[in-house]
N, C-alpha and C positions, 0 to 999 in steps of 0.2 A: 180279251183277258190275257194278261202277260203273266207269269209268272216268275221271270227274270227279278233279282234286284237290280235296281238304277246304280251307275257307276259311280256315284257318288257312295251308297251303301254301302256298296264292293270295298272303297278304298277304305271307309269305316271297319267295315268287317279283318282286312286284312292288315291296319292300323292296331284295332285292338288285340286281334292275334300279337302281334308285334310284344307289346306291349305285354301281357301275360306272359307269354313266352318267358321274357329274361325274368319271371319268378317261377313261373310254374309248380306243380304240386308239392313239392318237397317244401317248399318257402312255404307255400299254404298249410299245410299237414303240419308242419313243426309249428305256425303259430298257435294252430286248432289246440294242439295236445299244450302249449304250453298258457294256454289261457290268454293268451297276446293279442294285440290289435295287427290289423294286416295294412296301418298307416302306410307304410313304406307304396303299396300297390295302390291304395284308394289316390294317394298324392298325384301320382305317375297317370291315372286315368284323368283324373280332375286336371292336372295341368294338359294336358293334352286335348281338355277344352270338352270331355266324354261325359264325366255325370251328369252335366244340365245342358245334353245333346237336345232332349225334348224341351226346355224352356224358353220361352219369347229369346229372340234377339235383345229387342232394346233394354232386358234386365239380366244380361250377361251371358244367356243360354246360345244355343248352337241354332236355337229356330226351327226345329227341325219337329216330330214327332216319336210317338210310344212303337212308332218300328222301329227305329234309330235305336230307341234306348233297350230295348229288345233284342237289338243285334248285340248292343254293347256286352249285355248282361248277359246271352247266352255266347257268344266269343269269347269272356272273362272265363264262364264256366268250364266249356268247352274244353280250357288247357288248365283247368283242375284249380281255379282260381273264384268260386263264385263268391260275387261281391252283395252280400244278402239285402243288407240295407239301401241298395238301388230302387229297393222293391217299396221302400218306403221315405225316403227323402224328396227324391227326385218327383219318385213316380206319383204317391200320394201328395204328400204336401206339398210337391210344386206344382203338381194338377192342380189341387186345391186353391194354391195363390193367387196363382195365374187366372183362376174362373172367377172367381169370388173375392180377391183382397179388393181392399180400394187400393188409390194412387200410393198413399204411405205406405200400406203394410208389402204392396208389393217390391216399392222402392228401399224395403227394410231389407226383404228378407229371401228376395229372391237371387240377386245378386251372389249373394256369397254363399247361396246352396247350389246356382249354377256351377260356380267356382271350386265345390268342394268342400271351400272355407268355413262353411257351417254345415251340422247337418239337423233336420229337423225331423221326431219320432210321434207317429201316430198312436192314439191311446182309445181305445173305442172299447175291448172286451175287458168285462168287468165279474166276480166268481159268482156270482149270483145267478147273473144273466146269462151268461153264455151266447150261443149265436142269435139268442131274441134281443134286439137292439130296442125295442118297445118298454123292457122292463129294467134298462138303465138306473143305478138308483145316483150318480153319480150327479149334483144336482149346483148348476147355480142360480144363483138368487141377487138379485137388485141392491145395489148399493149405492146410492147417489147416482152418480156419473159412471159408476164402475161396474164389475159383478164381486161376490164371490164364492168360490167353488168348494164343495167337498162331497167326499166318495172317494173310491176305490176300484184302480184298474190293475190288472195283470198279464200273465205273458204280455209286457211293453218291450218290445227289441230294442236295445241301443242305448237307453236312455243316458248310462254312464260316456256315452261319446258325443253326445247330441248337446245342440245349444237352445233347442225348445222343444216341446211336445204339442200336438196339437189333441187336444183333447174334446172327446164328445161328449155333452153334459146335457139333463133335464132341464130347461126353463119355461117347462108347463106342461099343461092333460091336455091331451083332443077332449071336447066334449062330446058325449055322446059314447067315443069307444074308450075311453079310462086310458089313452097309450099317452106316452111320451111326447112331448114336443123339445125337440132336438136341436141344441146352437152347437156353435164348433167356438173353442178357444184355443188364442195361442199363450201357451203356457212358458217361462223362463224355466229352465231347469234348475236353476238356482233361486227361484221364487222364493220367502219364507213361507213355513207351511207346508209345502212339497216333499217328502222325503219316499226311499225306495229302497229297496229289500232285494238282493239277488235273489232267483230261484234257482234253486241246487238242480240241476240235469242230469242225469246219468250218459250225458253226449258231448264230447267236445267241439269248440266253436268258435272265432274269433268274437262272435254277437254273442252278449248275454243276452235272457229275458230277467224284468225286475215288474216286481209286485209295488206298486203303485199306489201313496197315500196322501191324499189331498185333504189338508185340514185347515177351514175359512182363508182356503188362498184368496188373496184381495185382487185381484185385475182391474187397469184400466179400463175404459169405451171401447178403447181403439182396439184393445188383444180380440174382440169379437172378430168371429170369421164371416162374413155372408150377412144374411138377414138371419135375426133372432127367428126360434121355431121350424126354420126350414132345413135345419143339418141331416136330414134323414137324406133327404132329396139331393144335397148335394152330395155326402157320404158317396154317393155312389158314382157320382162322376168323380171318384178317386181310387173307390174299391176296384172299379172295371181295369183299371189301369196296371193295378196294384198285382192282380190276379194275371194276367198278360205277362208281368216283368216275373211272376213267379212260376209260369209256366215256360218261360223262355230260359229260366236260371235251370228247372229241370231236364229241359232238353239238351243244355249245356254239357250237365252232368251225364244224361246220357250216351251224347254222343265220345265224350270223357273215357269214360268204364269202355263202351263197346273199343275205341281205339287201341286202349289198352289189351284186353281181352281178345282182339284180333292179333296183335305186334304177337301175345306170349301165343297164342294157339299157333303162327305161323312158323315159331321160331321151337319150342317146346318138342324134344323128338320123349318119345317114351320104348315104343314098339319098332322103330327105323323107320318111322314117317313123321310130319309134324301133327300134333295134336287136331288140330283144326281141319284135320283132313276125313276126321269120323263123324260119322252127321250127326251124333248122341250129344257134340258140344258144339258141333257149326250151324245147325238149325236153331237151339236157342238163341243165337248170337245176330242167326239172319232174323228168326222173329220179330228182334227184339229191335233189330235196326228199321226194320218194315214199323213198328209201332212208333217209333220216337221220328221217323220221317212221316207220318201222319199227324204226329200228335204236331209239330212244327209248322205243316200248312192250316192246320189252324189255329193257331195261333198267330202266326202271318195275316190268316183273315180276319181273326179278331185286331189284332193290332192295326189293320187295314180301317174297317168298319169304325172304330174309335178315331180314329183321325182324319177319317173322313167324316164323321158326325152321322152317321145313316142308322136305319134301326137296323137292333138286331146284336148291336156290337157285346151289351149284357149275356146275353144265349153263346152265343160265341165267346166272352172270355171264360166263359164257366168253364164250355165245355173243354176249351184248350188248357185248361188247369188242372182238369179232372186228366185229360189226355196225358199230360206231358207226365205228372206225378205217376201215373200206374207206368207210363215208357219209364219212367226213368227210373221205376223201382225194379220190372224186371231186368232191364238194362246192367244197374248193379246187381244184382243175384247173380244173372250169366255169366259176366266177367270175375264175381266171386268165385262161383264154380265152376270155369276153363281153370282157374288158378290153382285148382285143390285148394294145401295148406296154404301156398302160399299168398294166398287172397285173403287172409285174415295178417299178415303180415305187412308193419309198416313201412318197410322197404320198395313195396309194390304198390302201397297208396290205394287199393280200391275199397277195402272195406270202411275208411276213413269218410268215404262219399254219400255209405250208405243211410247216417243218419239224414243228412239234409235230403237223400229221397223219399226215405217216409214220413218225415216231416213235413214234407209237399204233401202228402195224403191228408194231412189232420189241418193243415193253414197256410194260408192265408183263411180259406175259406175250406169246412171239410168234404169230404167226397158226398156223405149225406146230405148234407145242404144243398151241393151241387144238384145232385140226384133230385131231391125236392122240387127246384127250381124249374128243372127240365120237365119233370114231369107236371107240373103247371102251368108251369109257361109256354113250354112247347109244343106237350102232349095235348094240354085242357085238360089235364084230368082233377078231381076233387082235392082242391087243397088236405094236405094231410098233417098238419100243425097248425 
């Protein structure tokens, strides 16, 4: 058992430092608040060969694995830069292509998500359903050689920056238990039929979410992902991944806030000593770095377990999603309150963070769900939904 990263990660890790660096928070914070895309950063990673660090070689990827793009994503974070949609291009639907496309869809479409040059947006929750993916009403239907689709999906990240969506849709009942049977499409975001609606947030972002309106979109054969009826099963060797890049974004953040929050406590005098010298604001600080250094080796082990195909890697991305979002919520609170006022000030950047940490509580996946999971699958104990 090593615990080391391999030298090759090392140079990743200190590449993407690099890299952040020459934008860092102030570049991020001023796009948040101005409603802007953080192009200029997504470019600079993507050319440097980083967002399709995890996709096959021979379709333009780095070859590598969901540690690699875990490192990416929490290094981006890490200097106040987190690239949210890694958590769903790369991670989701390049997982997805790469398992599941044939030879075309993968020679379509992985290429130029390796690259950057496209990016593709997962669409699975619908307002109906919510986290029960069984009562889906979103629904396609046979059309010759083709399908087509309608329903209704919401919180969709990105869709306004995205060149496809890939969408989970009904094309049948299990008999017996009335649920869904589950395909995956790849949707054109420019389809006819397709239109989308921002949702107003009370949070600034460089990523919008958009409510999502699918009316008799026509697709061809070929936009099918996988085998018809088996999207449930595959969903998940995309979810596990998805959950990993968003608990690595968290720990980013955390380690982000704590930085900060240590530099002002060391430097901050009030009384003729520095702030960080009274255990009232240095013990939250130390807690909270004991948690988010917890919550990161597992996450390392789930990202481990996933790439190495072994069981177990599901129980482990959960848990490290559940982990990293509560590190990284008290993480930002601590570095809030070392700051006093000035943690709610833009100039200091920390309060600006604390959306995307509680945001990590409620999705990818919520902590309830989380909790559900563990306590069934881990525990045995009596399904409780």
């Amino acid at each position: 058992m090593d615990f080391r990263e391999t030298a090759e990660q090392t140079m990743l890790r200190e590449a993407v430092a690099k890299i952040a660096a020459d934008y860092g928070p102030d570049y991020f914070q001023a796009k948040a608040r101005a409603g802007e895309k953080t192009t200029e950063l997504w470019r600079a990673v993507a050319q440097a060969g980083f967002v399709g660090v995890n996709l096959p070689e021979e379709h333009g990827g780095g070859g590598m694995g969901i540690s690699e793009l875990a490192i990416v994503t929490e290094e981006l974070a890490a200097h106040g830069c987190p690239l949210l949609l890694l958590m769903v291009s790369p991670a989701i639907c390049g997982t997805l292509l790469a398992r599941f496309g044939t030879p075309d869809q993968r020679a379509r479409w992985l290429p130029p998500i390796a690259s950057g040059e496209a990016k593709m947006v997962f669409a699975i929750t619908e307002p109906d359903a919510g986290s029960n993916s069984h009562r889906l009403d979103t629904v396609a239907t046979r059309d010759g050689d083709g399908w087509r689709v309608s329903g209704r999906k919401y919180y969709i990240s990105g869709v306004d920056e995205a060149d496809a969506v890939l969408v989970v849709c009904r094309t049948g009942v299990e008999e017996g238990s009335g649920r869904g049977r589950l395909s995956l499409f790849i949707v054109d975001t420019d389809a006819p039929g397709l239109d989308r609606t921002p949702i107003e947030l009370h949070v600034n972002g460089p990523e919008r979410q958009f409510f999502l309106f699918l009316d008799d979109v026509r697709l061809e054969g070929d936009r099918l992902l996988g085998e018809e009826g088996d999207g449930l099963r595959q969903v998940f060797h995309g979810l596990n991944p998805e959950r990993i890049i968003g608990a690595a974004a968290g720990n980013g953040i955390a380690r982000h806030a704590l930085a900060r929050a240590a530099a002002y406590a060391s430097q901050r005098q009030v009384w003729g000593v520095p702030i960080g010298a009274h255990q009232g604001l240095a013990h939250p600080l130390a807690e909270a770095k004991i948690e988010v250094e917890l919550a990161r080796l597992m996450t390392q082990k789930a990202a481990w377990a996933t790439d190495a195909g072994v069981p177990g890697a599901g129980e482990a991305a959960n848990m490290a999603k559940y982990a990293a979002a509560e590190a990284a919520i008290r993480a930002v609170d601590a570095a809030i309150q070392v700051h006093g006022g000035n943690g709610f000030a833009a100039e200091y950047g920390i309060a600006g963070l604390w959306w995307i940490a509680r945001a990590l509580r409620t999705a990818p996946v919520s902590r309830e769900m989380i909790l559900n999971y563990v306590a069934e699958h881990s525990l045995r104990l009596p399904r409780s939904y």
